[in-house]
N, C-alpha and C positions, 0 to 999 in steps of 0.2 A: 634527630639524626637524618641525615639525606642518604638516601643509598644510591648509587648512578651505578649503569653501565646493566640494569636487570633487566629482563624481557614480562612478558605479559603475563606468561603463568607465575612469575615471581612475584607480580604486583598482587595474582589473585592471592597467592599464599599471604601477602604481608594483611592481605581486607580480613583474610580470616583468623588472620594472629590478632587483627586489631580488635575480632567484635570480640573474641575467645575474651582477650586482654580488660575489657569492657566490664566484663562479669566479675574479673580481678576487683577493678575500678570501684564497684560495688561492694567489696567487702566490708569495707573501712565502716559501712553504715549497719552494718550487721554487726561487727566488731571495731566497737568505737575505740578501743586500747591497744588497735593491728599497728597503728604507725607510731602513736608513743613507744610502743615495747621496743620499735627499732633503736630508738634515742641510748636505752643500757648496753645496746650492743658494741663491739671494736667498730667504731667509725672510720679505719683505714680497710673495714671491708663494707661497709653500708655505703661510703663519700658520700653521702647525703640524700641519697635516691630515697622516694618515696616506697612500699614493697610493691605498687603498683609498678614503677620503675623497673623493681629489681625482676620480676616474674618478668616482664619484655623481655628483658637481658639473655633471659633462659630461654624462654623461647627460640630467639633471633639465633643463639647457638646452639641451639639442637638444632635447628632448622637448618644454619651452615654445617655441620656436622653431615646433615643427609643431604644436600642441596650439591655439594662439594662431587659428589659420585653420579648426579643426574645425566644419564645417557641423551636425553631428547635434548636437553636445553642447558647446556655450558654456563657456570655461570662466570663473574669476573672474579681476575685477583681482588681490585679496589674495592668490590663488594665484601669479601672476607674481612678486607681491611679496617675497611669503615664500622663491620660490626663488630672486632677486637677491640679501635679504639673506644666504641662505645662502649663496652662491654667491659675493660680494664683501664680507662680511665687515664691511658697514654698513647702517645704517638706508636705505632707500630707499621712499618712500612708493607706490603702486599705480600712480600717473600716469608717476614717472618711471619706473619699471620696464616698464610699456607702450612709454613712448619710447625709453628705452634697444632695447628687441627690435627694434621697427620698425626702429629705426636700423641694428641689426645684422644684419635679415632681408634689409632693402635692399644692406646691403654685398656678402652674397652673391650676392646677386640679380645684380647689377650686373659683379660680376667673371666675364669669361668662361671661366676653372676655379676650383671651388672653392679658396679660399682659407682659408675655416674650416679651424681644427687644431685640433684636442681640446686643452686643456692639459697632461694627463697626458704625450702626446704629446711637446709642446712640452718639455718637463722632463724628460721620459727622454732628448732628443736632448742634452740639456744634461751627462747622466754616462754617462762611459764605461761604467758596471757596469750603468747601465737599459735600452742599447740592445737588448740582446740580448730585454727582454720587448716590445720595441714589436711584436713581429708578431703575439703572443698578442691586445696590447691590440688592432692592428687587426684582427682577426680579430673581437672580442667588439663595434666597432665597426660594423663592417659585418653583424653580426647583430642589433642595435638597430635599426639602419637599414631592415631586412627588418620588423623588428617594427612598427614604426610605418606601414611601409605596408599590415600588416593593419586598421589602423585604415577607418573610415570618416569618409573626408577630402573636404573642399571643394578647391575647381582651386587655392587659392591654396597648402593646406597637400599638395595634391599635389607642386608644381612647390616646397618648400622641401624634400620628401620626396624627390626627383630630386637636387638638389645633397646633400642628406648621401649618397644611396645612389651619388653619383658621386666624393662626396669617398674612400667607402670604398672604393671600387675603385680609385681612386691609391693611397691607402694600402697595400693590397695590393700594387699593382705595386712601390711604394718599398721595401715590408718584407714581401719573400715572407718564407712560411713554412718554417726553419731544413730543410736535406737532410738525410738519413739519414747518419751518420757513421760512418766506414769501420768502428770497432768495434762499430758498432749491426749493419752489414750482415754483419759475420762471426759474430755472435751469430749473428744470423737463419738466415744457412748454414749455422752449425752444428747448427742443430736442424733443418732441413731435410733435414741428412741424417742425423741421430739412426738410430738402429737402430729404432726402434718404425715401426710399418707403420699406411698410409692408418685400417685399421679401430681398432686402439686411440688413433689420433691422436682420432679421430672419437669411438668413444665418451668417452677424458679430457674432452672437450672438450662435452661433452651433460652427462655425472654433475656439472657445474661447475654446471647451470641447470636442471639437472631429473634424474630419475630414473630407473635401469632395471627396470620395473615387476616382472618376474621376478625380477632379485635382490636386491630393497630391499621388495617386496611381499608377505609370506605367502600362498603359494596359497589361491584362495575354493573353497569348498565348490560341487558342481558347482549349478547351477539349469536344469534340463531346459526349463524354460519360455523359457530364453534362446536357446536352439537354431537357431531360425529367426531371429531378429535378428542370431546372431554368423554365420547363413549369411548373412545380405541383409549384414553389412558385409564379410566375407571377399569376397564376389565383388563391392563398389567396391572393394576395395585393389587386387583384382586388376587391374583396368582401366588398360591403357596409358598412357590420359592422361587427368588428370581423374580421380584417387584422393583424392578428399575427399569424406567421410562426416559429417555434422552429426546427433550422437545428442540428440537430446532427450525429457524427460518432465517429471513434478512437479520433483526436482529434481536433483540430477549424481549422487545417491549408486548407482543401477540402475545410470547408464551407466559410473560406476568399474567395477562388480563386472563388467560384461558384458567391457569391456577386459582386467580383470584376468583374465579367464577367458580372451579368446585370447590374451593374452601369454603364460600359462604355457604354453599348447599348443604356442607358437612355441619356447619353451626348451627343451620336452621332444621336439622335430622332428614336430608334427601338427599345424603349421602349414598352410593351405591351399594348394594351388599352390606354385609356388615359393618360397611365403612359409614355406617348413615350416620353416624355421631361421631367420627374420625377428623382431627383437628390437621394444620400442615404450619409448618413453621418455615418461615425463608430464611435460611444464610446462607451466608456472602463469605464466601473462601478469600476474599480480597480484603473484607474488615477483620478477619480473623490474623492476617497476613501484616493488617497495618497496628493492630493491637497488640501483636508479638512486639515489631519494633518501638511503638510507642512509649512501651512498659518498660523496655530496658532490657538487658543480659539477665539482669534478678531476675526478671517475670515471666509469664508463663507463655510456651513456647505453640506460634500454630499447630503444631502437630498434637501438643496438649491439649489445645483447646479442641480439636477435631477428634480424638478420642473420648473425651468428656461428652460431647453431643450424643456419636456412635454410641458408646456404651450406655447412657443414661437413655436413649432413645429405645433401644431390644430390650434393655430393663422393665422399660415403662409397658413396652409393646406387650412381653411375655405378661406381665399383672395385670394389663389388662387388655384384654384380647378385643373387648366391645368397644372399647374408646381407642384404639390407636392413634401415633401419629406418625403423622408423612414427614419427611424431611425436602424440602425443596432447595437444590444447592442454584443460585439464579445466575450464579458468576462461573462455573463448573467448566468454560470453557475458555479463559479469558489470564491475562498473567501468567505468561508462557514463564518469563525468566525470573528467577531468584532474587529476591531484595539483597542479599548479601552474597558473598562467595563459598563462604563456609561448607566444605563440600559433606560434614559429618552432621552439621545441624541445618542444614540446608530449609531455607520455609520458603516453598515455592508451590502455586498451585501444582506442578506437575507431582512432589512429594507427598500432597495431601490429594491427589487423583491416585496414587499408589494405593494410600491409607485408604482411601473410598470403597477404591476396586479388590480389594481382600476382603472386607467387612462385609459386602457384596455376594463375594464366593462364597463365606463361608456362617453368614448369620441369615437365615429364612425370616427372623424376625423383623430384620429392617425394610421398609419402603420408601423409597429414593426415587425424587424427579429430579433431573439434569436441565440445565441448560446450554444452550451451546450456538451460535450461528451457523450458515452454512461453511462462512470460510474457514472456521475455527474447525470442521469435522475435520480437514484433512489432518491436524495434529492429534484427531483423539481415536485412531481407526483401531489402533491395537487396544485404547485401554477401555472401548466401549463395544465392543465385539458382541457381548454378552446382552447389552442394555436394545431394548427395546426404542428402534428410533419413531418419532412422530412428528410431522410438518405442518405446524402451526398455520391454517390458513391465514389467509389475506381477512382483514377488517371490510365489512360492507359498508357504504357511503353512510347509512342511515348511522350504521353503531359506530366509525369514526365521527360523527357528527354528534351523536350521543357523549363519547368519551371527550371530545373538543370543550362539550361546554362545561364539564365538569374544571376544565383549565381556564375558559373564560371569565370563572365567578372567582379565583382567586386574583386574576388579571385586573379586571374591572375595581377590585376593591385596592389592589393593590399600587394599583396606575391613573386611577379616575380617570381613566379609557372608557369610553363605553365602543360594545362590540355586538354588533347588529347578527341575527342567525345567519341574511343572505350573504354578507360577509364572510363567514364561517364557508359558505354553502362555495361561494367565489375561492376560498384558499383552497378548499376539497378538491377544485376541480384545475384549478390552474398548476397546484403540486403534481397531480394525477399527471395534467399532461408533459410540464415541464421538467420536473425536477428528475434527475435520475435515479433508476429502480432499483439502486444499491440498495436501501434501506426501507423500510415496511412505511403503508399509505400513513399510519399515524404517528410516526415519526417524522415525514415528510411535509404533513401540511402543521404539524405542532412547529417544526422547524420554522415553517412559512410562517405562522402565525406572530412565534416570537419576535421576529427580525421585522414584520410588519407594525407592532405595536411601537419596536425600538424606532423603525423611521416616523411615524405617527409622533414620537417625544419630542424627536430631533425637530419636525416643522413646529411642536406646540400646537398640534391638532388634539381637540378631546374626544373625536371621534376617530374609528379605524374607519378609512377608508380605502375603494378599490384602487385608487392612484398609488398608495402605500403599501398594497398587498400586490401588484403588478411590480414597482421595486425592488420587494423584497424575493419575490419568484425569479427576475434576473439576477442577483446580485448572488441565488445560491445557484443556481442553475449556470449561469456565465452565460444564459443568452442572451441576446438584445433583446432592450425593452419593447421596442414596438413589436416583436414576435409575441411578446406577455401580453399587452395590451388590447391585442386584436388587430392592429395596425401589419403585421406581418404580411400579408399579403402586398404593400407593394413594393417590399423584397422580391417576389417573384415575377411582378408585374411588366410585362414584356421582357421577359429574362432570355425569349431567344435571341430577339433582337441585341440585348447588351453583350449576348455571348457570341454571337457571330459577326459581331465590330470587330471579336478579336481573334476570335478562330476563323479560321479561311478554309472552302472548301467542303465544309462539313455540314451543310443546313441539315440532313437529314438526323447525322445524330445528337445535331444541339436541339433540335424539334420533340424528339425523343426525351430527352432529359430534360428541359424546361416545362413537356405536360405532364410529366413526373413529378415534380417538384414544386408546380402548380397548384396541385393536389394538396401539399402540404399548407402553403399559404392560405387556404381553404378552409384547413381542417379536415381535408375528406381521405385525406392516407390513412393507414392502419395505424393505430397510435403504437400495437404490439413489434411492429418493427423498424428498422432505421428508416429513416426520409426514402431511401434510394438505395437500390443495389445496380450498379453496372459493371456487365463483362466486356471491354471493347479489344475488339481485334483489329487486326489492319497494315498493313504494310507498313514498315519503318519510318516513321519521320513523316507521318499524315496527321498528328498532331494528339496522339490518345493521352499523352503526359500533360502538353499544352493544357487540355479542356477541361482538365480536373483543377489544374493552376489557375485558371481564367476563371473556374466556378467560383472557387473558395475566394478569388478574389472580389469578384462582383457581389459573394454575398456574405460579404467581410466575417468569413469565418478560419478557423485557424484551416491550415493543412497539414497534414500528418504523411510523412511519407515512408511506406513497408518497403521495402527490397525485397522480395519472397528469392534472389539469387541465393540468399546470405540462410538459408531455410529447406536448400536441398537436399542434405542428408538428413535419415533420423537422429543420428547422435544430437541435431542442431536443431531440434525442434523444441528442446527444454526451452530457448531462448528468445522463445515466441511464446508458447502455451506453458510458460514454467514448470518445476521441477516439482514432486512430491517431497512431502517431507524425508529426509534419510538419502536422497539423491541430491547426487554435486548438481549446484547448480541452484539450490533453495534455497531462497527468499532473493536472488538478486534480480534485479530490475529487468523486465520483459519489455521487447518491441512493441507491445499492446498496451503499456500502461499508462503510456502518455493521454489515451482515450479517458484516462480517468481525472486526468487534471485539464481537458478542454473538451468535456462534450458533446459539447457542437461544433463541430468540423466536418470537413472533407478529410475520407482518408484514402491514400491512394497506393494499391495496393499493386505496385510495380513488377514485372516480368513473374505474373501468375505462374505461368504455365511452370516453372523452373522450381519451383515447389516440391517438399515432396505428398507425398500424395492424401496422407494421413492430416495434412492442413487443413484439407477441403471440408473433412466432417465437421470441426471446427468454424471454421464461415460456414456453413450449414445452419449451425444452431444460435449465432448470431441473425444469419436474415430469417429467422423464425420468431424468435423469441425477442432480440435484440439487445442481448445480453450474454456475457460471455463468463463462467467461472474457471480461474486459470488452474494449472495443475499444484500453482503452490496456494490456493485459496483463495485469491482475490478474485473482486468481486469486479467486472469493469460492463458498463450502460454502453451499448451502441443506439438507443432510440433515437437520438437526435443527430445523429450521424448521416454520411453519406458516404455510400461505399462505392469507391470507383478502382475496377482490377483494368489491367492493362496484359494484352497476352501475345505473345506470338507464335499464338498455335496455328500448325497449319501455313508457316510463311514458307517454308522450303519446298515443298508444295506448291503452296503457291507460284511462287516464282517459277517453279517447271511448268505448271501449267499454262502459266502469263507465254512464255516463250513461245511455246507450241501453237500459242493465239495469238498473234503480236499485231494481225493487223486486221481492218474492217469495224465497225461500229454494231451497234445493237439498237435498232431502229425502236425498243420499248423505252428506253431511260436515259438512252444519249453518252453512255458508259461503254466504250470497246468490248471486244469480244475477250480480249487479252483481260480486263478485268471482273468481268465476270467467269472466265474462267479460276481466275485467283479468289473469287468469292467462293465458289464452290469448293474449293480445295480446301479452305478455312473452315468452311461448315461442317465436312466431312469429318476435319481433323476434331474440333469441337466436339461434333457426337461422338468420337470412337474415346477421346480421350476424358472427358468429364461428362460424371455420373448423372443421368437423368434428371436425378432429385436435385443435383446443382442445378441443371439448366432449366428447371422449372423455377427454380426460387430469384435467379435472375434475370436482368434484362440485357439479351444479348444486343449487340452494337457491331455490326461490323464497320468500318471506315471506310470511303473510298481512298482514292490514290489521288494524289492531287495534281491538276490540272495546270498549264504553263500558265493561266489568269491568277488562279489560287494562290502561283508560289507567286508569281509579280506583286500579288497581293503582301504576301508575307514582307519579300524583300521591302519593300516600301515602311511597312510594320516596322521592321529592324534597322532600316536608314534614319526613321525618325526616332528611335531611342536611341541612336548614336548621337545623334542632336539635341536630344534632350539630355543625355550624360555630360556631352562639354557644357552644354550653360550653367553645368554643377560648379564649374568654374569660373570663377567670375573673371578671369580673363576673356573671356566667349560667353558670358551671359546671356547678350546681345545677339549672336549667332545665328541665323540656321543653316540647313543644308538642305539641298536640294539637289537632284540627279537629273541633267537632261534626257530626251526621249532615245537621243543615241545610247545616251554612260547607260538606260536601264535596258535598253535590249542589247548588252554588250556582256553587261550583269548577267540576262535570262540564257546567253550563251553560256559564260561560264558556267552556273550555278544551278542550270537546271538539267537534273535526274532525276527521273522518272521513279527509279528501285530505289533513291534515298531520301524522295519525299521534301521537306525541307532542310533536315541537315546538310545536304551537298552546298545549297543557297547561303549556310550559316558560315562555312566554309569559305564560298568562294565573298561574301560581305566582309568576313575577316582578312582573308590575302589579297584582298581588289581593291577594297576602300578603306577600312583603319587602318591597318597598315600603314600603307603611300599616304594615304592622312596624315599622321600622324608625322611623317616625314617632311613631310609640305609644310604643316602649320609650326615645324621648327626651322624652316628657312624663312618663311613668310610670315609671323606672328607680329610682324608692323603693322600690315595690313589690314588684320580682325581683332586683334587686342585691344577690348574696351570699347570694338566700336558695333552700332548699332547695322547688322549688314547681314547678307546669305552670301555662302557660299557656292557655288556652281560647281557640282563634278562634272563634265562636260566629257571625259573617257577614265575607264577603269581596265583597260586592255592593260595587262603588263608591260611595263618599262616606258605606259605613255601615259601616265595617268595625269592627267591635264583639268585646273578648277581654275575659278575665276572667281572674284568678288564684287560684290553689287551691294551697292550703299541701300538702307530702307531709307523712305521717306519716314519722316519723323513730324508723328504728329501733334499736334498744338493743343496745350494745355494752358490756358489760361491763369488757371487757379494755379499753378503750381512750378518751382521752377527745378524739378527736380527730374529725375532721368523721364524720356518720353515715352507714352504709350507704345504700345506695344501692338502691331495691326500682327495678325495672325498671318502664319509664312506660307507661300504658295509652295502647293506638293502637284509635280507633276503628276499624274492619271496613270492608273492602270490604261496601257491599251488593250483594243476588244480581243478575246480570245481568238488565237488563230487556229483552223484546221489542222489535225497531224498528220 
């Protein structure tokens, strides 16, 4: 059957008619005579359907029945339609299908008990061999009935949801559910009183759904650093009431190994308190989750099987007090959503964290450790209120290096790899420093290790080597390999010099940023924080966007660019540090997450100032740490970063002050009075408006103002990408451009302002020269079309803009008789700075 024209909560309804329908599906194998018995029946009321078939039927029309009156969500005629025709077996157009239900809505309406009968119903009473499933069907009846009043329903589709949820409660009363049968109940007594005692009932019945971590676990290698966490959880188990422990860190593999560490102390009796003979069993809310669906609708249901643990576990605890056991749930935070829709039988970790957190309140006997990551706590705040949190330390080098090799001996036998300690000792330290701090040290260099073995296959090397484990450190990490290598440093190697080919005017603060960054190429920065943090100030259009553009370029890494304009309310700050769970605004994609998918970058973190103020704590705890957890739980690395803020604090200011100072020099630095007065304004503004603890954690930058050589400089900069854009054309391949001494001091008339830096230059390059360019080379394109030649602007004055064309000499190529070298184009000279 197709049904069109339903929305989304009607698709959830039809997942959970389907799985409901599933358990129908199953009958047939329980009762091998349910579909022959249809065969005796009037075949002009069966048409041939399976009673799998027919039970849908019934469904799909209760469901239209109550669906028909849904206030949130309308549904269509053609869907009524589609389910009469299914349902009777003829064409029926939308109208009458409509009337037909009213008509039959009314019936029940009308009658003072329900009257409605399923027809599966109706037709099981009809064979002796079907009655015996009618209690199953009203059982799976009366939990439809439950379902649709999770709906959100109008008073009219309430009170039709009232007569089905009344009808199933007669149905019940007429067709309880079959009694235990005297040989069902002598079984039961016989294993009752089985020879096996309370304690192996209890563990049989745990090894079924999880595991005895001491004898299915290979003991871990001791980790001295864990000492005082497996004391802070020994004395919660110990607690009368209320022994639940929630371990959390980066991610579950720490708090494994810390459990596995007191389990074995509990097998070899140095258990703590009377826990010294105390056994811990691990399960997994997620295999209990996938073993529900595995089994089928017949089988037995998560929530079953979570009861069965619970209960068998206080059983065993109370008989015996000296032997207890721990229940360790390892997945307790993980499988947020439902495998199915089913909103009555619902098997989702969050329904069996319900189940947990009552058994919790209200049985003293259980002890329960949790697991959970950090980003996963913000989902679990209400249901863990009670549980005792503990933070799994960090792995020390030696005892990641201990757990490493216990992975090596499977590797080596497994891959006829062999894999050297200092190898090991090399992934320790190169995961340490490259890889990001999302995830715990021994998951990070295990990461490294595996992807190192897999390139180690790829070459057909029998040995792992460090050229293999330097690959494989890039290829998770996403940075260059010569940074893995050790080669990095000469990424940075004269980096002022490459920075100030392209920024103009600025040596002091590319000086600044290049012995920063220096540092890094070294290895001599902090590894705990990003590459760099700079705050740079400065008059408009001095180039503070430019030099974070120019960084990332020179050290071919992504760049990332924040708006912080788009950040100045708080309503707008969910949008940057995202939202908590229950707040609009959770789980969508934040400004910051991109750091997660390119962690080595430049990010640059536009008109600071415009911020609201509550941002700043935030960059705070990234130039500390260098690492950020957002407010919907993700985890995002700034180590490898480089933070560049750009502000204009202090510009309005500024400029009053520049005015009041506008002429004479400053015989220390060769910088007007006019601009040191605007520096001071900027300072001032700086201290009064960002908090100490900011400006201690960065490196402020103030910029100068750029000078009429600086901007000639620039302009020159942007005549030659103009040049380099037309040879994009292979009409002008051949081309360049060049500005006489007159067109560039005609340029410096227009173009140069003082208070706009380079933009006024960008301005007047656009209306001077592309422009009338472009106008030219569509009267004149005979001229430079395909031929090897410069062009001469020669004036850019408005209404006279006059160029000329000069053939290149074209040089000789012997070998070859295809287009000519190419002699590099003369660029006229900045002239010398003139006095102001």
């Amino acid at each position: 059957m197709v049904l069109t024209q339903h929305s989304e909560n009607h698709l959830k309804t039809f997942a959970s008619i389907s799985v409901i329908a599933e358990q129908v599906g199953a009958l047939p194998t329980h009762f091998p005579d349910l579909n022959d018995s249809l065969k005796t029946l009037p075949q002009d009321v069966v048409r041939g359907r399976s009673f799998h078939e027919i039970v849908i039927d019934d469904f799909l029309e209760l469901y239209a029945c109550i669906a028909k009156d849904l206030s949130a969500d309308k549904a269509y005629p053609e869907f009524y339609g589609e389910i009469m025709r299914h349902r009777n077996g003829e064409t029926i157009v939308p109208e009458t299908a409509q009337e037909f239900l009213a008509a039959h809505i009314e019936q029940v309406r009308k009658d003072a008990s329900p009257s409605y009968n399923m027809e599966c119903v109706g037709l099981l009473e009809l064979s002796p061999k079907g009655q015996e499933v009618i209690p199953t069907v009203a059982g799976l009846f009366k939990t439809m009935a439950r379902l649709f009043g999770q709906l959100h329903l109008s008073d009219e589709a309430i009170q039709t949801n009232s007569l089905a949820e009344g009808l199933a409660a007669a149905m019940e009363q007429i067709y309880p559910e079959p009694t235990e049968t005297p040989a069902q109940s002598a079984e039961a007594q016989a294993v009752s009183t089985d020879d096996f005692g309370p304690e192996e009932d209890a563990h049989d019945v745990l090894s079924i759904y999880g595991i005895n971590i001491a004898e299915n676990i290979a003991k871990p290698p001791q980790a001295p650093e864990f000492d005082g966490a497996i004391e802070t959880l020994s004395r919660v188990l110990l607690r009368p009431h209320g022994a639940q422990a929630l371990l959390h860190g980066k991610d579950y593999s720490n708090a494994r190994i810390l459990v596995d560490i007191l389990a074995h102390k509990m097998a070899a009796g140095e258990g703590p308190g009377y826990l010294k003979d105390a056994s811990i069993y691990r399960i997994s809310l997620t295999e209990m989750l996938l073993k529900s669906a595995d089994s089928g609708p017949a089988g037995q249901s998560a929530k079953s099987m979570l009861s069965d643990v619970l209960d068998t576990t206080s059983a065993h605890n109370l008989d015996n007090p000296d032997e207890p056991i721990i229940l360790h749930f390892d997945d307790y935070g993980c499988a947020q959503k439902p495998l199915s829709y089913d909103a009555m039988m619902m098997d989702s970790t969050g329904m069996l964290r319900t189940i947990i957190k009552h058994y919790a309140d209200n049985d003293p006997s259980l002890m329960m450790v949790f697991n959970a990551t950090d980003a996963e706590l913000h989902d679990l705040n209400e249901d863990t209120t009670k549980y005792e949190r503990i933070a799994t330390p960090e792995l020390s080098t030696d005892s990641v290096l201990l757990h490493m090799l216990r992975t090596v001996v499977n590797l080596e036998s497994q891959k006829s790899i062999e894999i050297s300690d200092s190898i090991l000792e090399d992934i320790i330290q190169k995961s340490d420093a490259h890889m990001p701090k999302t995830a715990s040290r021994m998951i990070r260099a295990t990461d490294v290790l595996l992807s190192a073995v897999a390139d180690a296959e790829l070459k057909g090397h029998d040995t792992l080597t460090y050229e293999s484990v330097c690959v494989a450190v890039a290829a998770r990490s996403k940075k260059p390999l010569e940074t893995i290598n050790g080669d990095g440093a000469s990424r940075y190697t004269n980096l002022a010099e490459k920075l100030s080919g392209k920024v103009f005017g600025q040596d002091e603060a590319i000086k600044i940023v290049a012995d920063t960054l220096e540092l890094v190429g070294h290895g001599l920065h902090d590894p705990k924080r990003p590459f760099g943090v700079f705050y740079m100030t400065g008059p408009t259009g001095v180039g503070k966007t430019e030099l974070a553009k120019v960084l990332a370029d020179t050290l071919g890494t992504d760049l990332i660019t924040v708006n912080m304009a788009d950040f100045s309310g708080e309503h707008t700050i969910s949008r940057l540090l995202g939202s908590p769970p229950g707040y609009v605004g959770y789980g969508d994609k934040t400004a910051l997450e991109d750091v997660a998918q390119k962690p080595y970058a430049v990010i640059l973190i536009d008109e600071a100032e415009k911020a609201h103020r509550t941002v700043d704590n935030a960059f705070m705890k990234i130039m500390d740490e260098g690492e950020l957890t957002l407010l919907n739980g993700k985890h995002i690395d700034f180590h490898n970063t480089v933070l560049m803020f750009t502000s204009n604090l202090g510009a309005r200011d500024a400029e009053e002050a520049g005015k009041k100072n506008g002429i004479g020099f400053s015989a220390s630095n060769g910088q007007t009075e006019r601009d040191q007065a605007s520096k001071e304004a900027r300072t001032k503004a700086i201290q009064e408006t960002l908090k100490p603890e900011f400006r201690q954690r960065a490196t402020l930058i103030d910029m100068n103002s750029l000078t009429p050589d600086s901007v000639r400089s620039i302009a020159f900069k942007k005549i030659n990408e103009v040049s380099d854009r037309l040879r994009q054309n292979k009409a002008y391949a051949n081309m360049d451009i060049d500005l006489t001494q007159q067109a560039m001091d005609e340029l410096m008339k227009i173009g140069y302002d003082r208070a706009s830096g380079a933009r006024h230059m960008e301005r007047a390059i656009r209306d001077n020269v592309k422009v009338p360019l472009v106008h030219w080379l569509n009267k004149n394109a005979d001229q430079v079309a395909g031929k090897d030649c410069t062009l001469v602007i020669e004036s850019v004055l408005k209404d006279s803009f006059r160029a000329s064309v000069t053939q290149n000499a074209r040089a000789v190529n012997d070998n070859s008789e295809g287009r000519p070298q190419r002699r590099p184009a003369a660029r006229t000279q900045p002239s010398p700075p003139k006095p102001e």
